[in-house]
C-alpha positions in Angstrom: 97.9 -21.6 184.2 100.6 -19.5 186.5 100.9 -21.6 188.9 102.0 -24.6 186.3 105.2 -22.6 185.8 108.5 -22.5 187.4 109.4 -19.3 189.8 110.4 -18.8 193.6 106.9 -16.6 194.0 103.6 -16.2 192.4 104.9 -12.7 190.9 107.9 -14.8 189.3 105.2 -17.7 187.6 103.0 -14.9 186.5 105.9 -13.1 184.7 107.0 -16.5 183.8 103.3 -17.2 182.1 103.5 -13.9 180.0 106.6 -14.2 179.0 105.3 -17.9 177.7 102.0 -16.3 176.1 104.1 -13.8 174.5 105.9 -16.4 172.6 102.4 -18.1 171.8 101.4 -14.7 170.1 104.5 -15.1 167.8 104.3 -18.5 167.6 100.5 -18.1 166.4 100.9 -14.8 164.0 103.7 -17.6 161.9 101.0 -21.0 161.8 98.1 -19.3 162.8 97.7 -20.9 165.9 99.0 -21.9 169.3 100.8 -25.1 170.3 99.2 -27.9 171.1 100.6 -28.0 174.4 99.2 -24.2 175.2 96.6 -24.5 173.9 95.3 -27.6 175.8 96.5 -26.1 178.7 94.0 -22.8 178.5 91.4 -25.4 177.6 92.5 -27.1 181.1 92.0 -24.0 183.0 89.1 -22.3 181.2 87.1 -25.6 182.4 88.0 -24.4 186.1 86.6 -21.2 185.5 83.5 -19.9 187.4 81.6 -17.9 185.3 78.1 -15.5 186.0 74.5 -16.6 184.8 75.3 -13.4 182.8 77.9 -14.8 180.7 76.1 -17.9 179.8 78.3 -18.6 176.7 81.4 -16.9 177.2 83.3 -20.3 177.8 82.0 -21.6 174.4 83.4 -18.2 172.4 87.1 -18.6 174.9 87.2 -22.6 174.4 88.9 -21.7 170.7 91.7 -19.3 171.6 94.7 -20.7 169.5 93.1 -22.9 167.1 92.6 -22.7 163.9 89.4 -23.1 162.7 88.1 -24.8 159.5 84.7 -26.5 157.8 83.4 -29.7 156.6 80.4 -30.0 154.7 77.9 -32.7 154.7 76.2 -33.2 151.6 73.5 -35.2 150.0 73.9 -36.4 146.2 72.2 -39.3 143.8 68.3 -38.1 142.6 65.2 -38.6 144.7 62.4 -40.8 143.3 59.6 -38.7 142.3 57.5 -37.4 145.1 60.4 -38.0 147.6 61.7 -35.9 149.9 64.1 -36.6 152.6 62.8 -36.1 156.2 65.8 -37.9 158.1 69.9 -38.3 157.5 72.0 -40.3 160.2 75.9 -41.3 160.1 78.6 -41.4 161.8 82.1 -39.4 160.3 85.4 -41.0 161.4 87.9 -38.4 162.5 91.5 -38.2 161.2 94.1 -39.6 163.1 98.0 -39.7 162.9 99.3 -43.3 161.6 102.2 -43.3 163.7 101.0 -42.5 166.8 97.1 -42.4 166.8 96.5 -39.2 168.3 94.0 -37.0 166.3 94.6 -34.5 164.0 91.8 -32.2 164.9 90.2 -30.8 167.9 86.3 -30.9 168.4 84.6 -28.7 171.2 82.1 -30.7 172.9 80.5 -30.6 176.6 80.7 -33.0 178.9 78.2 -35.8 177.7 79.8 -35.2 174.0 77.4 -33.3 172.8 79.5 -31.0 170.1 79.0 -27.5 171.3 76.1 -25.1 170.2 77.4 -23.6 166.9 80.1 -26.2 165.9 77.3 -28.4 164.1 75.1 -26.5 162.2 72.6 -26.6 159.5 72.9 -25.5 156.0 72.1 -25.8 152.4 68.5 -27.5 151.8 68.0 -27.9 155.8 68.6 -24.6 156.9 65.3 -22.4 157.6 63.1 -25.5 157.3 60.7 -25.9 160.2 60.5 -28.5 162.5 64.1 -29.4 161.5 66.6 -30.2 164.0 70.4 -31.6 164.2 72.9 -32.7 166.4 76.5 -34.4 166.7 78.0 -36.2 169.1 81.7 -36.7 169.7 83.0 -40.5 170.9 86.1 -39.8 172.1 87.3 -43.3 172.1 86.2 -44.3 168.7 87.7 -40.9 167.4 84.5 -40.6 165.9 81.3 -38.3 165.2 77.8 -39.5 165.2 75.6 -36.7 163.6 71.3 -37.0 162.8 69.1 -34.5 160.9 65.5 -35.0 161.4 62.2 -33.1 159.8 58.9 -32.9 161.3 56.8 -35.7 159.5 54.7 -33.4 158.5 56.4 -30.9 156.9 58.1 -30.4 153.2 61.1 -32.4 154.0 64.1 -31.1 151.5 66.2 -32.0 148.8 69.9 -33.4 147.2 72.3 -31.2 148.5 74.2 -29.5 151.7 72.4 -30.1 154.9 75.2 -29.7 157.1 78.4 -28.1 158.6 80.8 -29.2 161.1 83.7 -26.8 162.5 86.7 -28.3 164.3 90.5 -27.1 164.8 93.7 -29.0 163.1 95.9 -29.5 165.9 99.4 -27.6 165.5 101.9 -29.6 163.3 98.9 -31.1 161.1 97.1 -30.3 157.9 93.7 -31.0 157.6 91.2 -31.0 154.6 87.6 -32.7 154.0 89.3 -35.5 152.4 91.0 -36.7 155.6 87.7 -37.4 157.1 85.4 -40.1 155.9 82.0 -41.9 156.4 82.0 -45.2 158.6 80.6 -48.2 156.5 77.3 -48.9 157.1 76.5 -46.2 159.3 74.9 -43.6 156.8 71.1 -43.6 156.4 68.6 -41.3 154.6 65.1 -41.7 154.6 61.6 -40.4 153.6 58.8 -39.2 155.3 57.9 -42.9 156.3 60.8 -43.9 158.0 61.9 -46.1 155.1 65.4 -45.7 153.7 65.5 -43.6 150.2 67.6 -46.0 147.4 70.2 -44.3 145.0 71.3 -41.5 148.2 74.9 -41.3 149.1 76.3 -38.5 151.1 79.5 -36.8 150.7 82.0 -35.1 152.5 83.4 -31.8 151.6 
C-alpha cells in the first residue's frame, strides 16, 4: 500500500500512507466504514500477503477491515404436507446493484474459485445443529449473483418451515443496504423432501 503513494523516498510514502489511514479512521468513526477506494486497496495488498501455516485464517478475520457488516436471512415459509420434511433447499440470490452505473452495492468475501468464505454463509434456524447437514454459497461475479444449497443426510430427520440460513456481506461506502434490496432469481429456488422430489406450497423468503 506505501509504495502506491506519492513521496521522493520510501520514508515520505510511508508517512504519506498514515497520514491517509489516519483520515480513514475519521472518515470510518463518521459512516462506519472506510472508502471504497481504501478499502479495496487493503483488500489488494492483504492478497499479496505471505502468511504462516500458523495463522491459517488470519487473512479471512483482516479481509473486513473497513466494512461494514450486515445480515440476510434465508427463510422457509408455506406448511409442509403431513409427514414431510425438507432434506434439500437450492437458489440462487441476485445481488443489489446501482441503476446508474451497475456496480454493486455490497461486498461479498469469497476465495478464489468463489466459494464465499468460511463463516460468511452459515446455518441457522431449523438447520443449525442437525446432523449430516451441510451448506455452501457461491459468488458469480459476473452475474452479480449468489448461488447457495442446503442439503440433509437422506437419512436423517430433515427440518422444518423456517430460517435455515444467514449470509453476511458489507454495503459498499455511499450505499444503503437492507434485505429488501436483494431478491430471489425466478426459477431458480427449489426445496425438496427426503426423495429428491420438490415439496408444493414452499416459498422462501428473504430477510
Amino acid at each position: 500500500m506505501a509504495t502506491a503513494n506519492t513521496g521522493a523516498t520510501d520514508d515520505d510514502k510511508f508517512e504519506a500512507l498514515i497520514s491517509g489511514m489516519t483520515g480513514e479512521v475519521a472518515h470510518a468513526e463518521t459512516t462506519g466504514s472506510m472508502s471504497t477506494s481504501a478499502s479495496d486497496n487493503f483488500s489488494s495488498a492483504l492478497g499479496n500477503v505471505s502468511l504462516g501455516d500458523d495463522f491459517p485464517s488470519e487473512r479471512d478475520h483482516l479481509s473486513t477491515v473497513g466494512r461494514k457488516s450486515q445480515t440476510i436471512t434465508l427463510s422457509t415459509s408455506g406448511a409442509l404436507p403431513a409427514g414431510t420434511k425438507i432434506f434439500a433447499i437450492q437458489g440462487t440470490i441476485a445481488l443489489p446493484a446501482d441503476a446508474a452505473t451497475n456496480k454493486l452495492k455490497v461486498s461479498l468475501r469469497a476465495d478464489s474459485d468463489g466459494q464465499v468464505l468460511s463463516g460468511l454463509f452459515a446455518l441457522a434456524g431449523s438447520a443449525k445443529g442437525i446432523p449430516g447437514v451441510g451448506g455452501f454459497a457461491n459468488y458469480q461475479a459476473a452475474q452479480q449473483q449468489i448461488v447457495f444449497s442446503v442439503l440433509l443426510d437422506g437419512g436423517g430427520a430433515g427440518m422444518g418451515i423456517g430460517d435455515f440460513a444467514t449470509l453476511s456481506y458489507e454495503a459498499r461506502t455511499g450505499f444503503t443496504v437492507s434485505a429488501a434490496d436483494f431478491s430471489l432469481v425466478d426459477g431458480s429456488v427449489a426445496v425438496k423432501d427426503a426423495d429428491g422430489k420438490d415439496i408444493p406450497g414452499v416459498t422462501l423468503t428473504i430477510k
